[in-house]
SERO-4910 file (N, C-alpha, C, O; in steps of 0.05 Angstrom, whole numbers):
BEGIN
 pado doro    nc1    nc2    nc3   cac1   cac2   cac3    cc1    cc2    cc3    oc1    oc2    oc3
  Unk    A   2944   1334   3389   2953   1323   3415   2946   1341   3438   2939   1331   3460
  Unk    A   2946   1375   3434   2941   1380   3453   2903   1391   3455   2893   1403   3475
  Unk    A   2892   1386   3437   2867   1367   3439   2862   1353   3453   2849   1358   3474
  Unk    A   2872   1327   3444   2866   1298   3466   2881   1302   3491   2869   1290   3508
  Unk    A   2902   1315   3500   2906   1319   3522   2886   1331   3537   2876   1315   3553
  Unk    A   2874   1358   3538   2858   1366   3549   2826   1358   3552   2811   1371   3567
  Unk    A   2817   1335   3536   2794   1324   3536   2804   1303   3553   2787   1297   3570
  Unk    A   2830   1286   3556   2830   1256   3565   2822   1256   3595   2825   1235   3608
  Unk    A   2814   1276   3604   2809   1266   3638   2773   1255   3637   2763   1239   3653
  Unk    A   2760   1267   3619   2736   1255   3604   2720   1237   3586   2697   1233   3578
  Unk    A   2758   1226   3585   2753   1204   3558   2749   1170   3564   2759   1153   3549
  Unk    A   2730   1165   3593   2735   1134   3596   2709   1144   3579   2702   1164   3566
  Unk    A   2694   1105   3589   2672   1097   3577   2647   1116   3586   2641   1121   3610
  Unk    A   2636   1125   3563   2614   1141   3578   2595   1150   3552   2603   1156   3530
  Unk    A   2561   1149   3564   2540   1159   3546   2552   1191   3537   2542   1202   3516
  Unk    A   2570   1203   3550   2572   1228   3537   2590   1240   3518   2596   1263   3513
  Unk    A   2600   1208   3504   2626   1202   3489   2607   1203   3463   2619   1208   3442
  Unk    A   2580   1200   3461   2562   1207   3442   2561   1243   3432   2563   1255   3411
  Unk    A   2557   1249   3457   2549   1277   3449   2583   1294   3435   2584   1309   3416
  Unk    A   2606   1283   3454   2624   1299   3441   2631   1300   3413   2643   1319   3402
  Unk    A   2622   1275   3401   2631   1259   3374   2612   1282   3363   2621   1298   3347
  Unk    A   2584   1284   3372   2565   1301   3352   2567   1334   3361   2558   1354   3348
  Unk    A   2581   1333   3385   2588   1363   3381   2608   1372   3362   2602   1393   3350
  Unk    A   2633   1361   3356   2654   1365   3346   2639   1369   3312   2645   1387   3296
  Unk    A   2615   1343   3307   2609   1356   3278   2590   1379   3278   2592   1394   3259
  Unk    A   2576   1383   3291   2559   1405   3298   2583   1434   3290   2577   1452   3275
  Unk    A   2604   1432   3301   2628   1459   3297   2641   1450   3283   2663   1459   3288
  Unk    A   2641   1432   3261   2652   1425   3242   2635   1437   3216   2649   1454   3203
  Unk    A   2610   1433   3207   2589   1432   3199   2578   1465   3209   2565   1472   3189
  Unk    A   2576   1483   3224   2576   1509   3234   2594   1524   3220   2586   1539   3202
  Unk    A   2624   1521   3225   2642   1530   3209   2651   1530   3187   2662   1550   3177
  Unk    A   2649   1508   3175   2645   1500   3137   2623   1524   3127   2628   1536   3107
  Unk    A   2588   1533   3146   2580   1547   3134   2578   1575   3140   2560   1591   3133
  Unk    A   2600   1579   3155   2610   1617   3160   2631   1623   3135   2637   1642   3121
  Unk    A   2642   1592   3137   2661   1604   3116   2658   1603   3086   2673   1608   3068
  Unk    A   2634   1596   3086   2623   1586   3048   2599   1619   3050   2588   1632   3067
  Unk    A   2602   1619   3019   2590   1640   3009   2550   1635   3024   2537   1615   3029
  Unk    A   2545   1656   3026   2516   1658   3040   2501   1647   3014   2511   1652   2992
  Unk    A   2475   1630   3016   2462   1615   3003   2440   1602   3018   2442   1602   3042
  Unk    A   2421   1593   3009   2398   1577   3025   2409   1549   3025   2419   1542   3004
  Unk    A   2408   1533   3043   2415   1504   3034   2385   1493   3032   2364   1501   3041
  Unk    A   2392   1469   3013   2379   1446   3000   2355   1445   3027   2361   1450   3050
  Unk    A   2328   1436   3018   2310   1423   3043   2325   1400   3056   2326   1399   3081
  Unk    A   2343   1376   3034   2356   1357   3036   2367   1363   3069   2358   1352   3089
  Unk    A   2392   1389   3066   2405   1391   3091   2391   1401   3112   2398   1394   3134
  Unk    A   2374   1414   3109   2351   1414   3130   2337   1400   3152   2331   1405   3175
  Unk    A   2333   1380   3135   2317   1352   3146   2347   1333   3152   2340   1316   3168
  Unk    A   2369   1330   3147   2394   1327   3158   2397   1339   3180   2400   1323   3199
  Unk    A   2397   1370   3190   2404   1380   3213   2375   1375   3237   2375   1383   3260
  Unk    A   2354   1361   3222   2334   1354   3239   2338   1320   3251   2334   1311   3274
  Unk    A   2345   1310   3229   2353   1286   3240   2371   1277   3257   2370   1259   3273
  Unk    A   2391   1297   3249   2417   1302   3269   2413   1305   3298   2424   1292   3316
  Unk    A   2391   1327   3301   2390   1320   3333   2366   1313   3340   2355   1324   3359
  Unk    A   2355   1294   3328   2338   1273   3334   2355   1250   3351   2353   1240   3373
  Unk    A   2369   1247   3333   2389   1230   3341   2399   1224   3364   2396   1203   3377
  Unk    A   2415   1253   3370   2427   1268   3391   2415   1258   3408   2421   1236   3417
  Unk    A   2393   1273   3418   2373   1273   3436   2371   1253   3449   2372   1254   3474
  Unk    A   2366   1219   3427   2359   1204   3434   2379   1182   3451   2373   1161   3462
  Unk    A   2414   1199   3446   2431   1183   3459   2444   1198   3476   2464   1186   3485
  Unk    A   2442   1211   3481   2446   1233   3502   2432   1267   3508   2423   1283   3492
  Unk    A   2435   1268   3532   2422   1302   3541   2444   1324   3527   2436   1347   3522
  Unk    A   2472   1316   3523   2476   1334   3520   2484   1352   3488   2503   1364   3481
  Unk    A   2458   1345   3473   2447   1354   3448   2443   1383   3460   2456   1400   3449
  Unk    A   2432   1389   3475   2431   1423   3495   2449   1434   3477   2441   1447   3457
  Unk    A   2478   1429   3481   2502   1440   3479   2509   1447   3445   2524   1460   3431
  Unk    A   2487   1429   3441   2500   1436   3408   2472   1454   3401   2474   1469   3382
  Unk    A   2447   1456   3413   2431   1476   3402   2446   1498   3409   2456   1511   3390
  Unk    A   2451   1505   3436   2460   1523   3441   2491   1535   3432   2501   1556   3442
  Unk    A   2501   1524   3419   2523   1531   3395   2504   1539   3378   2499   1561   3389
  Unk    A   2488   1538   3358   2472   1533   3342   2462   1559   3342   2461   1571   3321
  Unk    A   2454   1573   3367   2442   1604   3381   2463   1607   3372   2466   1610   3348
  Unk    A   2486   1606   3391   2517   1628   3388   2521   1635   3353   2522   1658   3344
  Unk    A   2521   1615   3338   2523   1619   3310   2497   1640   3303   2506   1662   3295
  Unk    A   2472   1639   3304   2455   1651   3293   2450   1685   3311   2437   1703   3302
  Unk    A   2465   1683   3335   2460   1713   3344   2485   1732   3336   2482   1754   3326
  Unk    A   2515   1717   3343   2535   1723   3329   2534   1737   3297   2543   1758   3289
  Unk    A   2516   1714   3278   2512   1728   3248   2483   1750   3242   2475   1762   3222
  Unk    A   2473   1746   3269   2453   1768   3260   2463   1803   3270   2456   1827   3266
  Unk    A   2483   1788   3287   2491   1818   3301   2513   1829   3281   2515   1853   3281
  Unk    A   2529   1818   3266   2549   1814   3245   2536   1833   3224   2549   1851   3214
  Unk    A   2503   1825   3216   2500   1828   3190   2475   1862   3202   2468   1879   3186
  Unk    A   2471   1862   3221   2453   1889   3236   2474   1906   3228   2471   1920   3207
  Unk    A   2500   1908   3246   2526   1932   3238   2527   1930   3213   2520   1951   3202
  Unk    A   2534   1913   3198   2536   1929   3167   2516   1941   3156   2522   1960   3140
  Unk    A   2485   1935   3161   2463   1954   3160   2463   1974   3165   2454   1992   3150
  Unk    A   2477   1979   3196   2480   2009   3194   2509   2021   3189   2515   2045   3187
  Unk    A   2519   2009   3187   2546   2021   3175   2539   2018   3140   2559   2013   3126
  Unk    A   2514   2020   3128   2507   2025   3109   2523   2014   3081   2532   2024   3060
  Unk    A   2520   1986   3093   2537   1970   3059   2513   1955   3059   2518   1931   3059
  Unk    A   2483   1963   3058   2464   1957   3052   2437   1983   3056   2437   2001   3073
  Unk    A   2415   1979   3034   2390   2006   3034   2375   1985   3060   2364   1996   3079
  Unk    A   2375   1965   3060   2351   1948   3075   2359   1931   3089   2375   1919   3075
  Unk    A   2358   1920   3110   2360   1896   3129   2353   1868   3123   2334   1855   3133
  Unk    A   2370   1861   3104   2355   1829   3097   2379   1803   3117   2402   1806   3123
  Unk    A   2370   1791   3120   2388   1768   3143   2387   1743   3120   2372   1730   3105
  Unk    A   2416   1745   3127   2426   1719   3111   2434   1692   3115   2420   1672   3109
  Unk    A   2460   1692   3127   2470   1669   3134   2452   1658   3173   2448   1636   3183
  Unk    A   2448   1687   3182   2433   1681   3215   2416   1668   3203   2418   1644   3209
  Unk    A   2398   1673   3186   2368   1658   3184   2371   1630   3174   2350   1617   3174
  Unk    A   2391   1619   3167   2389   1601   3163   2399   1582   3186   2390   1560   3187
  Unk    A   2420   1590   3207   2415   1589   3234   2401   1583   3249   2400   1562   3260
  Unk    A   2382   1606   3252   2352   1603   3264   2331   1581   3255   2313   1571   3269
  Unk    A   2339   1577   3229   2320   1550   3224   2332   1524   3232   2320   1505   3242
  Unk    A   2355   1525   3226   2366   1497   3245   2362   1494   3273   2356   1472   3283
  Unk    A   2366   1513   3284   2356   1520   3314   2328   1514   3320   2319   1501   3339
  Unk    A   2315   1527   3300   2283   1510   3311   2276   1484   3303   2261   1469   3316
  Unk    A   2289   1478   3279   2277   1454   3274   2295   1431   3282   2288   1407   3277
  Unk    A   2329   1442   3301   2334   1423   3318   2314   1422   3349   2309   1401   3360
  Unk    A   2304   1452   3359   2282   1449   3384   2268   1423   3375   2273   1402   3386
  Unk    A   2247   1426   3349   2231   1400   3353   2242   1379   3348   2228   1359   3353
  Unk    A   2261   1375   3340   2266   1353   3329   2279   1327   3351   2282   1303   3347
  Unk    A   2284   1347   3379   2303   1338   3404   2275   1323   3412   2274   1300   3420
  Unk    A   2255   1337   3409   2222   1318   3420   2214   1297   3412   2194   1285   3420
  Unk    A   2235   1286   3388   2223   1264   3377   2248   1246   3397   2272   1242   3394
  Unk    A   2232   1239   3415   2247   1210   3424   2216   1198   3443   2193   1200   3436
  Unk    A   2226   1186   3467   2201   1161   3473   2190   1188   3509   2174   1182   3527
  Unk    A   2210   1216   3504   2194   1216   3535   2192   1246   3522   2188   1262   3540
  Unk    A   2194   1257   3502   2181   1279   3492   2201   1298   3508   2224   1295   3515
  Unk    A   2178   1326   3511   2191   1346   3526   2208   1339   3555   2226   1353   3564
  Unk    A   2200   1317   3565   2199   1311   3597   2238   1308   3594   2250   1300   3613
  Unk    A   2252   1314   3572   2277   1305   3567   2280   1331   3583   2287   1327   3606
  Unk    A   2277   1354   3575   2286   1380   3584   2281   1384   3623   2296   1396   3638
  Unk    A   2257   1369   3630   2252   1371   3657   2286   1356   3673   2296   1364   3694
  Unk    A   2297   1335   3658   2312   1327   3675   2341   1347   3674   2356   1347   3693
  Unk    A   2345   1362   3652   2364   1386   3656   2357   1407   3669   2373   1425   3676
  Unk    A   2325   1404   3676   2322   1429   3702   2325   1415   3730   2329   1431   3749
  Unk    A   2325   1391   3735   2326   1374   3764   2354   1379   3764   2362   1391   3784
  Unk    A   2374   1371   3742   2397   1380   3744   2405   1395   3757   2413   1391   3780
  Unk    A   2404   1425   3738   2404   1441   3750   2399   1445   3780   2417   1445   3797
  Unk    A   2376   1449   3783   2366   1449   3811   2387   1436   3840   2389   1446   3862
  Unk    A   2401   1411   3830   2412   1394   3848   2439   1404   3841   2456   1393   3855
  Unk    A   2449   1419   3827   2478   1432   3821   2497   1428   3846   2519   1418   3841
  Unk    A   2490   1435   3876   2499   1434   3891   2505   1421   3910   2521   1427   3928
  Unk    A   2486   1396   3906   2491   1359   3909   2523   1357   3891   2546   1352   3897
  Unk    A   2503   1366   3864   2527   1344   3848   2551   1361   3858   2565   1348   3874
  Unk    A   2558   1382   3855   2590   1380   3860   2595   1369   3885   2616   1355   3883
  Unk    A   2586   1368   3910   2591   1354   3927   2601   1340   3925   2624   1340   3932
  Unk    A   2590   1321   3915   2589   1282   3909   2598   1274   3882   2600   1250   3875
  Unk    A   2604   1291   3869   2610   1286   3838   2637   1302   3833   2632   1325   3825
  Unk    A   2658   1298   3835   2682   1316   3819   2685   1334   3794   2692   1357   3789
  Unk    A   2673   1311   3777   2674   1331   3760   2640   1358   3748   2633   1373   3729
  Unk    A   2633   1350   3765   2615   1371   3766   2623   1401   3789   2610   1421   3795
  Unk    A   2649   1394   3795   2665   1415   3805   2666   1437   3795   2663   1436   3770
  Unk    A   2672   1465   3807   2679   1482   3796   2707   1481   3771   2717   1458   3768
  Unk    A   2719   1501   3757   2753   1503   3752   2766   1509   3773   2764   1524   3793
  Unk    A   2786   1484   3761   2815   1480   3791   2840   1493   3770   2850   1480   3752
  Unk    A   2846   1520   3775   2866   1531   3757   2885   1504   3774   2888   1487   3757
  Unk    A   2896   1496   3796   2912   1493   3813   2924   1461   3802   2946   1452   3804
  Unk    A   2894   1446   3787   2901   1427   3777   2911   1408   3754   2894   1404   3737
  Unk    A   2932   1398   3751   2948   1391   3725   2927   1376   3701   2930   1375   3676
  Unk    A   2914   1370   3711   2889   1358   3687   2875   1380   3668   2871   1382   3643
  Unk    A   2869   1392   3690   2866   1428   3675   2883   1448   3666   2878   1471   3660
  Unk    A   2910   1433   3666   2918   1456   3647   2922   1466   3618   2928   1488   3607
  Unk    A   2916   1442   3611   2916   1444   3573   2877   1472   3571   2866   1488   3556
  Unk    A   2874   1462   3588   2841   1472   3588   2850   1511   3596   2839   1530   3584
  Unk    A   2873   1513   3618   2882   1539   3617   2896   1549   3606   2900   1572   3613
  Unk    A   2909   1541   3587   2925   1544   3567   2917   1557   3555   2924   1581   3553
  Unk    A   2888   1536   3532   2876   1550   3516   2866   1575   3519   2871   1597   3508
  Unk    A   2846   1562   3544   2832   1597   3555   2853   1619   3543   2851   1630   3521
  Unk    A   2874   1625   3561   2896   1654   3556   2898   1643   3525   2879   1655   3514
  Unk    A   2908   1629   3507   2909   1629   3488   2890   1638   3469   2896   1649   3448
  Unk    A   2865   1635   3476   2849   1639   3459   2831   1671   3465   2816   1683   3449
  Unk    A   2838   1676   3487   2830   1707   3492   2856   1720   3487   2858   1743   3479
  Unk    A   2871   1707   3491   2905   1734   3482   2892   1739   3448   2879   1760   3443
  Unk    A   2898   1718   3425   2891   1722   3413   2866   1735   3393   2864   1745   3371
  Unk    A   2852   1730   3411   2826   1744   3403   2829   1782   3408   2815   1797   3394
  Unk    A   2842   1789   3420   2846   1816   3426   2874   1823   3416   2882   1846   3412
  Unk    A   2886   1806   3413   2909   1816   3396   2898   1819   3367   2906   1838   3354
  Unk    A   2880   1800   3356   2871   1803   3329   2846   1831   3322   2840   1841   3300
  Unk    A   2835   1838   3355   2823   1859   3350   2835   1872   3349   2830   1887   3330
  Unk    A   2855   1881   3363   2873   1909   3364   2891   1920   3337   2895   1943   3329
  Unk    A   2899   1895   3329   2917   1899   3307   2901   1892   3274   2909   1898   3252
  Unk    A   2889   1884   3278   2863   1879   3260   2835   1898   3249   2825   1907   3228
  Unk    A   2830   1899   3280   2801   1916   3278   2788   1895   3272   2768   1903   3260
  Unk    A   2787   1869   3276   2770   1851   3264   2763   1824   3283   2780   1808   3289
  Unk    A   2738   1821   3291   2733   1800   3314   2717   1778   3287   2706   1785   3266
  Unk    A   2720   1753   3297   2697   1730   3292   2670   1726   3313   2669   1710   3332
  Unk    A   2656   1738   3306   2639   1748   3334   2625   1717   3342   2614   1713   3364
  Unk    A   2626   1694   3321   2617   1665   3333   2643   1655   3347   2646   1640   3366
  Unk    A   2656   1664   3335   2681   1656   3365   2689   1666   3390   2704   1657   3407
  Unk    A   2673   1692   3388   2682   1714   3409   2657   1697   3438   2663   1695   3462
  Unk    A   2632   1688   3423   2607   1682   3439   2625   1653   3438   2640   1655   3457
  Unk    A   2630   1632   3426   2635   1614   3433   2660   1609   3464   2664   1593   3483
  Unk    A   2668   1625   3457   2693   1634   3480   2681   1642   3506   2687   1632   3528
  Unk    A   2658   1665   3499   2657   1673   3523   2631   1657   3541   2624   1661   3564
  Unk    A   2617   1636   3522   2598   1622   3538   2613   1603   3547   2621   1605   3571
  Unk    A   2621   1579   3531   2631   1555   3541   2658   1559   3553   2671   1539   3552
  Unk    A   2673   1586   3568   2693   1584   3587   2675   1585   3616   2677   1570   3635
  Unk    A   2654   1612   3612   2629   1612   3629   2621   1584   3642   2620   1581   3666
  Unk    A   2613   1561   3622   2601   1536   3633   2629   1517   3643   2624   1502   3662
  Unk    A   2648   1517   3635   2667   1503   3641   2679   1521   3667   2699   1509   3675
  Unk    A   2676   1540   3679   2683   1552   3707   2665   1544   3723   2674   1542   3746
  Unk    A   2644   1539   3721   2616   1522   3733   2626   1499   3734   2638   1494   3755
  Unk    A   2625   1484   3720   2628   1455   3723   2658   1444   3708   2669   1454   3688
  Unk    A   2666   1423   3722   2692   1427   3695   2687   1401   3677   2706   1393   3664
  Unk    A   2659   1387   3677   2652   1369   3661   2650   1374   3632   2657   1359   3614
  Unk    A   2637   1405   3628   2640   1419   3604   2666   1429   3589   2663   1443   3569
  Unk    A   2689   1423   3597   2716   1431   3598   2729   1414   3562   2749   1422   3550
  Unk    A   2712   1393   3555   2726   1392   3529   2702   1399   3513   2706   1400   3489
  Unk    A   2679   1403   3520   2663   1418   3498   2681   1449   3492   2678   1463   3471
  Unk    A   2696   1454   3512   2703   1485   3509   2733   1481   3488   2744   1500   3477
  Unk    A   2739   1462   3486   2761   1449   3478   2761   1450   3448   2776   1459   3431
  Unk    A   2729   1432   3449   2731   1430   3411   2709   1452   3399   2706   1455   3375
  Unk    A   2692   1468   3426   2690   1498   3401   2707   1514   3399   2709   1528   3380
  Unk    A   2723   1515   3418   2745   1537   3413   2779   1537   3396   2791   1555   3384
  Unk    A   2785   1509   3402   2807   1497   3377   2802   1511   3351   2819   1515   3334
  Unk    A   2779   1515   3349   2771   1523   3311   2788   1550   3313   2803   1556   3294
  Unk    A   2785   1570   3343   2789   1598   3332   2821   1597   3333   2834   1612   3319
  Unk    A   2831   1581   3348   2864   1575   3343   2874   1573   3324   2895   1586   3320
  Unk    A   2861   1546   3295   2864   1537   3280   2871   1558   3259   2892   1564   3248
  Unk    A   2842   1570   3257   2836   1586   3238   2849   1617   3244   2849   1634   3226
  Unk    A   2858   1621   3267   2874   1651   3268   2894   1658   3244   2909   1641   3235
  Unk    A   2893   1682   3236   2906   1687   3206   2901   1670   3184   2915   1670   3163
  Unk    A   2884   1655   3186   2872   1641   3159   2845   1646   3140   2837   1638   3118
  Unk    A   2835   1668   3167   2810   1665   3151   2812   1699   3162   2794   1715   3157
***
């Protein structure tokens, strides 16, 4: 509930009711494989995570958001698995669970190209960009964060919730989830920019709530 509360100011009819559905499995599907023993998966799931955002791509722009989860996962486990290298619970530097990351990551890059306008998909997230300061004008929710506003507060909630915790679990722990630490600290980043991004920050970050003292 307090999920759907904080997503519902984004929940009419809309092409971007696509992407949340495939972000949520994107961090569904991310987290099932931090928490399973390191292994190569099947070519099978391979060409699954290619088709996946073929898909994406083809029904919405904001497939972006799940490559770029996709990074957070693979830089998070490469930086994870570098410190134990040198904190020496290994003779050699072999990458495990990141590299398998990195291949979803690239072979979601090409795979976003398979639709009918190719690369020219990415030009319209740089016009975007570019016009950032149209859209909030003229667009609300391409607004900055309104701490001030009641629609946003399940969205500020979490925030302190999910950074209290995160530093309470380092302090008393010694122990960070460093894909949750980057998931936290990008998508609060993009949701202070715009507050359209405000339930993407919703359903990557719910996981680290969920999962506090469980994992």
């Amino acid at each position: 509930p307090f999920l759907a509360a904080g997503m519902l100011p984004g929940c009419d009819i809309r092409a971007e009711n696509f992407s949340l559905r495939f972000f949520a499995l994107a961090v569904y599907a991310l987290e099932r494989s931090r928490l399973e023993e390191a292994g190569s998966p099947s070519p099978g799931k391979y060409l699954a995570a290619a088709g996946f955002f073929s898909l994406w791509a083809n029904l919405h722009a904001g497939f972006l958001y799940g490559l770029l989860l996709v990074f957070i996962y693979f830089a998070a486990g490469l930086a994870q698995e570098t410190l134990g290298q040198m904190r020496g619970q290994g003779s050699a530097f072999k990458p495990g669970r990141s590299l398998v990351y990195f291949k979803c990551l690239v072979l979601g890059l090409a795979a976003s190209l398979v639709n009918p306008y190719g690369w020219n998909i990415y030009k319209v997230m740089i016009a975007h960009q570019r016009s950032a300061a149209a859209l909030q004008e003229y667009i609300q929710e391409w607004r900055p964060f309104d701490v001030t506003s009641a629609y946003q507060a399940p969205y500020t909630v979490l925030l302190a919730c999910a950074t209290g915790l995160l530093l309470w679990r380092f302090f008393t722990a010694r122990r960070l989830v460093y894909e949750h630490l980057g998931a936290i600290l990008f998508f609060a980043w993009s949701a202070s920019l715009h507050r359209r991004f405000i339930p993407f920050f919703m359903l990557a970050v719910i996981v680290h709530e969920v999962s506090h003292g469980l994992v």
